[in-house]
C-alpha positions as CSV (number, residue, x, y, z in Angstrom):
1,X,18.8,9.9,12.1
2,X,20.8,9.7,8.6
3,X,19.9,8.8,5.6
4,X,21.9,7.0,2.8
5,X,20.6,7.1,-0.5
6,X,19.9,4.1,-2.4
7,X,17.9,5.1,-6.0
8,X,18.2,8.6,-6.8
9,X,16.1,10.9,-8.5
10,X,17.7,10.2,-11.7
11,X,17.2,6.1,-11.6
12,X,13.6,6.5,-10.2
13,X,12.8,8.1,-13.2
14,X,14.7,5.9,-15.9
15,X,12.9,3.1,-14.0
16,X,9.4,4.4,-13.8
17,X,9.3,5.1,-17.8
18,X,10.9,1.6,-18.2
19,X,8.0,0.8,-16.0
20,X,5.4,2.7,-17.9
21,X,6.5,1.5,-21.1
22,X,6.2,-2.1,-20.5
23,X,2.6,-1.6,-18.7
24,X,1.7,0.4,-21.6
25,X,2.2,-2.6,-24.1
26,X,1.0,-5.2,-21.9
27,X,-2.6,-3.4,-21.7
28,X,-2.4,-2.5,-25.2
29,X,-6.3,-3.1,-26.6
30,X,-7.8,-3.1,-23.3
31,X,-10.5,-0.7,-23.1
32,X,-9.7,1.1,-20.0
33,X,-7.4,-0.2,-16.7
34,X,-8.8,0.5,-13.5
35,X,-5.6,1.2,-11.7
36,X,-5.7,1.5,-7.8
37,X,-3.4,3.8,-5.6
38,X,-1.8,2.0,-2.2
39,X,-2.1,5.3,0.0
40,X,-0.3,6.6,1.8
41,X,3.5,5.4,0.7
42,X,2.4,4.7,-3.7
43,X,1.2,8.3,-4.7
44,X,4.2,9.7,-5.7
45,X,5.1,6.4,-7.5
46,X,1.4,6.3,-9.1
47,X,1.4,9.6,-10.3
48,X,4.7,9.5,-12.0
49,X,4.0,6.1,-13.3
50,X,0.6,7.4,-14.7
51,X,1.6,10.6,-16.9
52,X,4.0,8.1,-18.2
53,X,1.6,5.6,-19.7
54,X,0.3,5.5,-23.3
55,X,-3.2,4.2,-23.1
56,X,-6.6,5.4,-20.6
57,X,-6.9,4.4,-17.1
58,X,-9.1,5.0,-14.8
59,X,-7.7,6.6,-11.0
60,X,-8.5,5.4,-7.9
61,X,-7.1,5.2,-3.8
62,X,-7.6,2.6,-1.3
63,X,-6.1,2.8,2.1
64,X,-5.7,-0.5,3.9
65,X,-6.2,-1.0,7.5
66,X,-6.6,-3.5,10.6
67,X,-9.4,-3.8,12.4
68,X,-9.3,-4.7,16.3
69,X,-9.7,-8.3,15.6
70,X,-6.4,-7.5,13.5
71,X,-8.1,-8.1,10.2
72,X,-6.9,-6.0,7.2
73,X,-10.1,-4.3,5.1
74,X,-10.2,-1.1,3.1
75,X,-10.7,2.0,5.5
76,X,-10.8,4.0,2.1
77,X,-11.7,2.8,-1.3
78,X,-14.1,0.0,-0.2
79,X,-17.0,1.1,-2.5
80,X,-14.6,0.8,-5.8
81,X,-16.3,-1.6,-8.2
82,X,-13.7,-3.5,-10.2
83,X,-16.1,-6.0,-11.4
84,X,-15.5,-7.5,-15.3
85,X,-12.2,-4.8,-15.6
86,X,-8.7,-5.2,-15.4
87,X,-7.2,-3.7,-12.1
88,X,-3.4,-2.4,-11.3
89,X,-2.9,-2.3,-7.6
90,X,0.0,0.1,-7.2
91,X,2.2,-0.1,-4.0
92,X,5.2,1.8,-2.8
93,X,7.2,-1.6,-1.6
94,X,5.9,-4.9,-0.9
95,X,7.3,-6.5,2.3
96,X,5.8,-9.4,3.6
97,X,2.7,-9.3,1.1
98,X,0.0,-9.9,3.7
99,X,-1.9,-6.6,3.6
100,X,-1.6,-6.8,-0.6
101,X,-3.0,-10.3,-0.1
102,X,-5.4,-9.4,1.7
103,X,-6.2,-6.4,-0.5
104,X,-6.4,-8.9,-3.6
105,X,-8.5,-11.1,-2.0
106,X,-10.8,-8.3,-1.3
107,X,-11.5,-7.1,-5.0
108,X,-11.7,-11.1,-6.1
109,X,-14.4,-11.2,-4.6
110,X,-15.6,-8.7,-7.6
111,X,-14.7,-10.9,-10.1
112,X,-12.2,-8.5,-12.1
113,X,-11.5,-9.6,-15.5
114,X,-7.5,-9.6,-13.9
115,X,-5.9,-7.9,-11.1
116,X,-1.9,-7.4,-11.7
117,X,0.5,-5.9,-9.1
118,X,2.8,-3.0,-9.6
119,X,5.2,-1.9,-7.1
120,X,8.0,-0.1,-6.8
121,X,10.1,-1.4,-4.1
122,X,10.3,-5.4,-4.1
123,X,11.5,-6.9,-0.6
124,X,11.3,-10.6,-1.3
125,X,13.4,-11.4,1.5
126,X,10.9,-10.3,4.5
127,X,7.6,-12.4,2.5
128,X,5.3,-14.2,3.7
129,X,2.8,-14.8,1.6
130,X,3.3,-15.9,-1.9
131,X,2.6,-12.7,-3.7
132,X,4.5,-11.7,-6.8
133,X,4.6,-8.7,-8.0
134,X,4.0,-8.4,-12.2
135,X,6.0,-4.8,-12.6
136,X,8.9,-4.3,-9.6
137,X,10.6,-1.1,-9.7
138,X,13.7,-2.5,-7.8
139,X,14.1,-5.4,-5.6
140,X,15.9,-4.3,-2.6
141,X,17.4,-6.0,0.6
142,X,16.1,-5.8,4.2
143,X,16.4,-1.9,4.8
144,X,14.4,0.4,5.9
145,X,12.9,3.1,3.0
146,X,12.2,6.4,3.2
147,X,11.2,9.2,0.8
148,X,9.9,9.2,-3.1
149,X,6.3,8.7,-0.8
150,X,7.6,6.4,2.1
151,X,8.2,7.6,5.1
152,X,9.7,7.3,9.1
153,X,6.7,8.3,11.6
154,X,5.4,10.4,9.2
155,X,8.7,12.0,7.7
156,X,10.7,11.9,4.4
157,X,8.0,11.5,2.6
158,X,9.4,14.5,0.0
159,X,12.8,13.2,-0.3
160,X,12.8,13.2,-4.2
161,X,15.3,9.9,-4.0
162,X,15.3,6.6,-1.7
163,X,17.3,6.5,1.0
164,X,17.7,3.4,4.0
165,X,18.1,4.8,7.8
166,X,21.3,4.3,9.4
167,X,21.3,4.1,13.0
């Protein structure tokens, strides 16, 4: 398999500060963000984002996963109370949007004062639900990912840049 890269580790960076920065002022005042942690593909996109920000937050995970009747719930992270706080979801890319959906729909249920959505790979092109993302890293086109987190059966995950597989 080869990889091409597509960001490298030098524009993830300039983007994640740029990133940072403008989260930073929008939660300005607020007492202390809840963010949450997509896992597996966002922690390397969470923690960078993170030691970049200016103001307290609070760290959490979730995992997502479907059930048999092909359901998504939280397999990890269902026990997080976001109730009366204002919540980040991090994710590494959002494709079609119907596992974030569902993972907003979730923690709604809590009554958060807001939830926003931060990712860092924006795939408009493949969505189907009408989710928006409030902080994208980079809009991309309909390629398939690997590395800074993502990965291919369990692979790239290290690749300090993005790459798309080219068959």
């Amino acid at each position: 398999m080869r990889i091409k890269c597509l960001f490298t580790k030098e524009q993830i960076s300039r983007r994640v500060k740029e990133l940072a920065s403008q989260i930073s002022h929008d939660y300005q005042g607020t007492n202390e963000l809840m963010v949450l942690c997509v896992l597996n593909g966002s922690m390397f996109f969470s923690a960078d984002l993170l030691r970049e920000f200016r103001m307290p937050c609070q760290l959490n995970c979730i995992r997502a996963c479907a059930n048999e009747a092909g359901k998504i719930e939280l397999c990890y992270g269902a026990d997080i109370n976001v109730s009366g706080k204002d919540v980040l979801i991090i994710e590494d890319i959002v494709d079609s949007g119907i596992t974030l959906k569902s993972i907003i729909d979730i923690y709604l249920k809590q009554s958060p004062n807001s939830i926003r959505i931060c990712t860092f790979l924006d795939k408009k092109s493949r969505r189907l639900e009408d989710i928006q993302a409030d902080y994208a890293g980079f809009e991309i086109d309909d390629k398939f990912v690997v590395g800074y987190g993502m990965d291919y059966n369990g692979k790239y995950r290290e690749l300090p840049y993005v790459g798309y597989v080219i068959h």
